[in-house]
C-alpha positions in Angstrom: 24.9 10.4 -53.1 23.3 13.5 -55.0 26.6 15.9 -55.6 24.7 19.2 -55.0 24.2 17.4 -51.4 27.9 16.3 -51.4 29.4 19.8 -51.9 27.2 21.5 -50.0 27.6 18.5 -46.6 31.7 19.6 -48.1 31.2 23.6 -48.0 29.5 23.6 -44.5 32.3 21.3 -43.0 34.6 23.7 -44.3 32.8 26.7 -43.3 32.7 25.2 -39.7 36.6 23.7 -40.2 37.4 27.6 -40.6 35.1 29.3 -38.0 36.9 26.7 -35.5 40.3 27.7 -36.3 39.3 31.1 -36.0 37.9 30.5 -32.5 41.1 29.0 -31.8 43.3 31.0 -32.9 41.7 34.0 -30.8 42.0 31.2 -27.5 45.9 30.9 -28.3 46.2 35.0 -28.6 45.5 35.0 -24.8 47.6 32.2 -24.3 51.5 33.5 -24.9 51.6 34.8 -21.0 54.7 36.0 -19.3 55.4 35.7 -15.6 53.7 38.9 -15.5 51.1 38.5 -17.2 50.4 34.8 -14.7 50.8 37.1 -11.7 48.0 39.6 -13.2 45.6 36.5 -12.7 46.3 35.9 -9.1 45.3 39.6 -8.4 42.2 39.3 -10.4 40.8 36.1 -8.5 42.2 37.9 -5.2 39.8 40.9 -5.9 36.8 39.1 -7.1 36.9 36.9 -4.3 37.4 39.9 -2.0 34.1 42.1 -3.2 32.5 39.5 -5.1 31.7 35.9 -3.1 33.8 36.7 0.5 37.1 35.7 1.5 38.3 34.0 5.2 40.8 35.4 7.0 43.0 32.7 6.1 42.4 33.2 3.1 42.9 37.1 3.0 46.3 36.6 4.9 47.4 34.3 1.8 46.5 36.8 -0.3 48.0 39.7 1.3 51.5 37.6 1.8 52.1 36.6 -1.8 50.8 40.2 -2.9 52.2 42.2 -0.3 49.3 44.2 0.4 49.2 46.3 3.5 47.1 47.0 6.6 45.0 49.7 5.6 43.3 50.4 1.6 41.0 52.1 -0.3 39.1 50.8 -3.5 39.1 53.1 -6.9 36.1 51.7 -9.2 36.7 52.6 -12.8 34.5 52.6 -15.7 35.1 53.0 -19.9 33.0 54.8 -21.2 31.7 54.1 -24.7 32.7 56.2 -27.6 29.4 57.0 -29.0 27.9 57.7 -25.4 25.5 54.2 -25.4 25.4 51.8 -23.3 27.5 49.4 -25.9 30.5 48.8 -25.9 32.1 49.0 -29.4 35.9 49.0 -28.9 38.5 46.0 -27.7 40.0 46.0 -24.3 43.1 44.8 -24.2 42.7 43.2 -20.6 46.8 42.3 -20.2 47.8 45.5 -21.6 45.8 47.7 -19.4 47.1 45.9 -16.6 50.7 46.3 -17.5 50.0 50.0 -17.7 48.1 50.8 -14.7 51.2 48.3 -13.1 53.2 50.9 -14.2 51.6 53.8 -13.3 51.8 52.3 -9.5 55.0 51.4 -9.8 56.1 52.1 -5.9 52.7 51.4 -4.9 51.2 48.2 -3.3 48.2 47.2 -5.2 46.3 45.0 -6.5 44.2 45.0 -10.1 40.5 43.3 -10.6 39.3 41.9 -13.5 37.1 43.8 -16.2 33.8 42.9 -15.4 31.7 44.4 -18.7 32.7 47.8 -18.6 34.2 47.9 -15.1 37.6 47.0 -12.9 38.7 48.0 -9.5 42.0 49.1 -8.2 42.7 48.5 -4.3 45.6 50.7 -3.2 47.4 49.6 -0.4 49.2 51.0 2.3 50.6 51.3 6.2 49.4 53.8 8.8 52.6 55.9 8.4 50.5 57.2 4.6 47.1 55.9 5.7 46.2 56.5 9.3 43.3 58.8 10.3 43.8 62.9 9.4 46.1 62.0 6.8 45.3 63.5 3.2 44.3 60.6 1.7 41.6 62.0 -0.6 44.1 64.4 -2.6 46.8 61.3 -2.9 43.9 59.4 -4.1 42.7 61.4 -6.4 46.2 62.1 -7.8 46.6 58.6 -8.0 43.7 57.9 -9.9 44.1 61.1 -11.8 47.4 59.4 -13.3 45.5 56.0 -14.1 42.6 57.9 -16.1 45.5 60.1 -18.3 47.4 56.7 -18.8 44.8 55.0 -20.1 43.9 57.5 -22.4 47.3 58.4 -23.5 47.9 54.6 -24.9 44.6 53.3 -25.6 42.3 56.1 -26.0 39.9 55.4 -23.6 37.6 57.1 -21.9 36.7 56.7 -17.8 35.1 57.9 -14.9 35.9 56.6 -11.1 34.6 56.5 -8.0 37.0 56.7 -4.9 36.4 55.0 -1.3 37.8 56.0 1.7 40.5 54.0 3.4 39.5 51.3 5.1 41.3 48.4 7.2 42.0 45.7 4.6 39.1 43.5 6.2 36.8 46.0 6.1 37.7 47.1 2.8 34.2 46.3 1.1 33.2 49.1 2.5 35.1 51.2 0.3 33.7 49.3 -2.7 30.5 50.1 -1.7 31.1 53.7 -1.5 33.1 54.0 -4.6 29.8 52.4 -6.3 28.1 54.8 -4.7 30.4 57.8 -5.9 31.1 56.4 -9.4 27.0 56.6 -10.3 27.3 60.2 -10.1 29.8 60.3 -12.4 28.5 61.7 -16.3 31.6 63.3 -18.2 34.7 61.9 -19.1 37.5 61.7 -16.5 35.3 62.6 -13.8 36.0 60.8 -10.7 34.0 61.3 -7.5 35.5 60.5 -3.8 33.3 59.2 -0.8 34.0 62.4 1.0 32.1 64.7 -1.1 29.2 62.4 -1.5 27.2 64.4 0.6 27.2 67.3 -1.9 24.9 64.9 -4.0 21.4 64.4 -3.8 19.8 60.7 -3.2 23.3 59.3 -1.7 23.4 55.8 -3.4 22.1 53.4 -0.6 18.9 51.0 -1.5 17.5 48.4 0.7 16.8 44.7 -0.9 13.4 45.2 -3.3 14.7 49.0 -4.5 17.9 46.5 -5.5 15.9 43.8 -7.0 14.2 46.5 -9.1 17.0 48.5 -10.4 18.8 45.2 -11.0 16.2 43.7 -13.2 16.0 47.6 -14.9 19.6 47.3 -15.7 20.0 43.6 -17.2 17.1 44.6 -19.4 19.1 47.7 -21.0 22.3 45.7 -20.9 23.5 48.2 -18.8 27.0 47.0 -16.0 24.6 48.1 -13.3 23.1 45.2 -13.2 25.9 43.6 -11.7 26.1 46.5 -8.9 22.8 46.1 -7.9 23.2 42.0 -7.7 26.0 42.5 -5.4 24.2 44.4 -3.0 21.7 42.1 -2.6 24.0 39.2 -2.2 25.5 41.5 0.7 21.8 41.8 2.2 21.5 38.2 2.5 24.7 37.1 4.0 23.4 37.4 7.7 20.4 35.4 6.7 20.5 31.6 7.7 21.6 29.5 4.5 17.5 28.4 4.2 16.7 31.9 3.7 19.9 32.5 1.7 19.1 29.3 -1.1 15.7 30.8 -0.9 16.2 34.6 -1.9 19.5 33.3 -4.5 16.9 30.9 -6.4 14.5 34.1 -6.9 17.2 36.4 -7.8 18.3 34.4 -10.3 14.9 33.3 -11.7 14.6 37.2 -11.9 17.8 38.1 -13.6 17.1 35.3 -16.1 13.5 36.5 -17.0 15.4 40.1 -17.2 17.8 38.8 -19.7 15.0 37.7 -22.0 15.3 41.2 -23.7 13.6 41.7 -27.4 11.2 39.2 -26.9 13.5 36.6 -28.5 13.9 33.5 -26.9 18.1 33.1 -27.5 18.0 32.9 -23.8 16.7 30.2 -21.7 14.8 30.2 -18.1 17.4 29.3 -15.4 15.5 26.2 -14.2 16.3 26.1 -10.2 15.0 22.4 -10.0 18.1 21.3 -11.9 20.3 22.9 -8.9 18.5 21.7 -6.1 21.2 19.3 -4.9 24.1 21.0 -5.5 22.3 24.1 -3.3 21.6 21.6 -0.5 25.3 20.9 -0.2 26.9 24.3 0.1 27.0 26.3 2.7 27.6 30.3 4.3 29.7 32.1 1.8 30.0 29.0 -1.1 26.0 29.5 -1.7 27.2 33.5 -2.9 29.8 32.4 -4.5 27.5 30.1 -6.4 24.9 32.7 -6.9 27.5 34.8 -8.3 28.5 32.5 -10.7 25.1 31.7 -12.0 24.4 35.2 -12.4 27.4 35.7 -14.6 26.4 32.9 -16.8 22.8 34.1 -17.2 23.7 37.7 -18.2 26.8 37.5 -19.8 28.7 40.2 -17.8 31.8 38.0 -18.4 33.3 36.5 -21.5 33.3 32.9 -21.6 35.8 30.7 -24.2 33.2 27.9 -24.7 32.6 27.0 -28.3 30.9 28.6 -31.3 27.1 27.8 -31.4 26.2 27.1 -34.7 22.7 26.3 -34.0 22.5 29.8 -33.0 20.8 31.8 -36.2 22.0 35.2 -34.8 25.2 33.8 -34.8 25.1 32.0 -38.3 24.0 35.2 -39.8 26.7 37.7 -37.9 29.2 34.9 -39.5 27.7 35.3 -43.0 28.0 39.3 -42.6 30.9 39.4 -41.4 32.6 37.3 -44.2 31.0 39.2 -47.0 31.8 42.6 -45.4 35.1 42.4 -43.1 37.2 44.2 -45.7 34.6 47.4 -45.0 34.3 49.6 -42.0 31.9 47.6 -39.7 30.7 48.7 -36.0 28.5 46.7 -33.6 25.4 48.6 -34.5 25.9 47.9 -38.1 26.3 44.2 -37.3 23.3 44.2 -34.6 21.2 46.2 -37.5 21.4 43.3 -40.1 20.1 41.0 -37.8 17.3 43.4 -36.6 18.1 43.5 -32.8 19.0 46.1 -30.8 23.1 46.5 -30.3 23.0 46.0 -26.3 21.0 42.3 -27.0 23.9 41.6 -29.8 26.5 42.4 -27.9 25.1 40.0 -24.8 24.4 37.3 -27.5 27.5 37.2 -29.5 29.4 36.8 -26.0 26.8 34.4 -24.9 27.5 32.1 -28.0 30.7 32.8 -29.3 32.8 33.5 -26.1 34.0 36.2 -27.2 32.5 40.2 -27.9 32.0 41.3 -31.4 35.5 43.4 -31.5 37.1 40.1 -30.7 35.6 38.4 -33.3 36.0 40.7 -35.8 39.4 41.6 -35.1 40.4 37.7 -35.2 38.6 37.4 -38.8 40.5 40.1 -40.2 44.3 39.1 -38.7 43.2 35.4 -40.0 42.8 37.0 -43.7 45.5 39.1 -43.3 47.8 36.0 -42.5 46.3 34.1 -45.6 47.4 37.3 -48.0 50.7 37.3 -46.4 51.6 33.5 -47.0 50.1 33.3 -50.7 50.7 37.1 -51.9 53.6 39.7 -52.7 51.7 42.6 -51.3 52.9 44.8 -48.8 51.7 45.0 -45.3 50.0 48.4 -46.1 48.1 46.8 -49.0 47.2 43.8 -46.8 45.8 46.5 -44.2 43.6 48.3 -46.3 42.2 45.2 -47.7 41.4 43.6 -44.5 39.3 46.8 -43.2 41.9 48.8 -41.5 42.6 52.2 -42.4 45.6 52.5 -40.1 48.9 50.3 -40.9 50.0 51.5 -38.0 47.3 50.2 -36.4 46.9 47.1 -38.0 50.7 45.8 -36.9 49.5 46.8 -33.4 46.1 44.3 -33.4 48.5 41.6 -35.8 51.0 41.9 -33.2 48.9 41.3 -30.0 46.8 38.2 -31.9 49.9 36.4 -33.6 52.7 37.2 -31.2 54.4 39.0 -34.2 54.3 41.9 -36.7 53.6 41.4 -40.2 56.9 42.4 -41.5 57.8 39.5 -38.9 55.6 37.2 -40.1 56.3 37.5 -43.8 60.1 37.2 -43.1 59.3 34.0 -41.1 57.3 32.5 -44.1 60.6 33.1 -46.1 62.5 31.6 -44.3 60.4 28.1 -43.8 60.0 28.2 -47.5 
């Protein structure tokens, strides 16, 4: 065999041997759960089965035992808002740790956490009709509450939000108060605003569309990348749940054909036509509330909305080259738009595409590159942890012990002294 061919057929399986561990190695940083941290998972399906595909009663009442959620709630819709004041978002969410801190924030109340869908999550606040019945002052508790969420958030992580507030509801009616806090929350411009459902009538246009105005603004939105997308979707899911399950397989096949054409942003062809005809069976044999669960789960795999741990692509040349950039340049200051601007595609399609074929966003990634780097220095160096920082493209030690910590379960200082002490 020629040798140029054999070290290059050697480089790329190394290249890939590496890339894999990386991937894995950012799987197994989501993987060191406490009891806690299981529990956050149970509210998270709980919620998006709640607002998101429809829950039976039997259902709700398992939900509401093992959570002990009450008879009467309201639903508190909060969004991040990005640091640069695009539509991208260019810093990591810590999914576990924001829960753990809102959990803390509510200590004494009942509640129950949703998961971060794009740039989004819902908090339902439970509670009895001795703090929730009619003529209490449920708007200025609410707001206090969610008041005390926004400044927690920002006091740890440095994040920005805005919310929209619901009224309270009975808990089986309580997608009513989603659709209200949607409503509220799109009013919502400056950071730490937060809007409740009563004053919505001090705003102009009051957030209501019928089927087509959703269809429109839904397609609007996946094409700027924007989390509206996802609003808009939802709606017309709730539109067609009265309709028989025909007309429902009928109107879910066009959505998604829609969304899918939608997502074809930048004229580049990353992202492929959702053929129907491949899904005809398995459409046949659902039924009522299974076909929007199934829409719903479609939709999230066309746009990307949420993150998926599926394999690296390598076919994918966006992705090859985003690896070859990052190697060369992880020791710098990189941001998303930088990344997005060597490939020549705009930063809301890069984001989407990264996710798409990588599972993970472009902070993850990043982040997981430069711990893995950091670890190698550690194990074959004598230089200190601040040396290892500022070599890996963090400017921060501080900083860099936090992200080490959360990905590797350890500081450095702890991981260097547990390399000694195997040696």
């Amino acid at each position: 065999m020629n040798t140029s061919i054999q070290n290059n057929k050697t480089e790329k399986d190394s290249n890939k041997e590496f890339w894999d561990s990386l991937h894995s190695e950012i799987i197994k940083s989501y993987k060191d759960f406490s009891r806690e941290d299981i529990f956050s998972y149970v509210e998270k399906s709980f919620m998006f089965s709640l607002f998101f595909r429809g829950t039976s009663h039997k259902e709700l009442n398992i939900f509401r035992s093992i959570l002990q959620l009450q008879d009467l709630g309201y639903l508190i819709l909060f969004e991040f808002m990005p640091k640069e004041r695009t539509s991208v978002i260019d810093f990591e969410l810590d999914e576990l740790a924001i829960y753990h801190n809102i959990k803390k924030t509510l200590k004494n109340v009942s509640s129950a956490i949703g998961p971060i869908l794009y740039n989004r999550f819902s908090v339902l606040i439970t509670g009895g009709p001795q703090t929730m019945a009619p003529g209490m002052n449920t708007k200025a508790n609410s707001l206090s509450l969610t008041t005390s969420i926004v400044d927690g958030l920002h006091k740890e992580f440095g994040l920005n939000l805005i919310a929209g507030i619901g009224n309270v509801q009975s808990i089986h009616s309580i997608y009513t108060s989603f659709l209200e806090a949607l409503s509220c929350i799109h009013y919502c411009n400056e950071p730490n605003e937060m809007i409740h459902a009563e004053d919505l009538s001090n705003y102009d246009n009051y957030f209501v569309y019928d089927y087509h105005e959703a269809e429109k603004f839904m397609m609007d939105a996946i094409r700027l990348g924007k989390p509206e997308g996802y609003d808009y979707f939802t709606m017309m899911m709730e539109r067609i749940k009265p309709l028989s399950d025909t007309a429902k397989r009928n109107k879910i096949i066009e959505a998604l054909v829609l969304a899918s054409h939608a997502s074809r942003v930048d004229g580049m062809e990353e992202i492929d036509y959702f053929d129907y005809t491949c899904h005809i069976n398995t459409l046949m044999e659902l039924r009522d509330n299974e076909l929007i669960e199934w829409a719903f789960q479609k939709f999230i795999d066309i746009t990307g909305y949420v993150k998926k741990h599926n394999a690296i692509d390598y076919s994918n040349k966006i992705v090859q080259a985003t690896k070859e950039y990052l190697e060369a340049n992880y020791s710098e200051e990189i941001s998303l738009e930088d990344a997005a601007e060597q490939v020549n595609i705009s930063p809301q399609y890069f984001s989407k595409l990264i996710k798409k074929n990588t599972g993970f966003n472009f902070i993850d990634w990043l982040s997981m590159l430069r711990v893995k780097k950091a670890k190698e220095l550690l194990t074959n160096s004598s230089l200190t942890v601040k040396e290892v920082c500022f070599m890996v493209g963090y400017k921060d030690p501080n900083y860099f012990s936090r992200i080490f910590k959360k990905k590797i379960g350890m500081t450095p200082s702890e991981y260097i002294m547990k390399n000694k002490i195997s040696k």
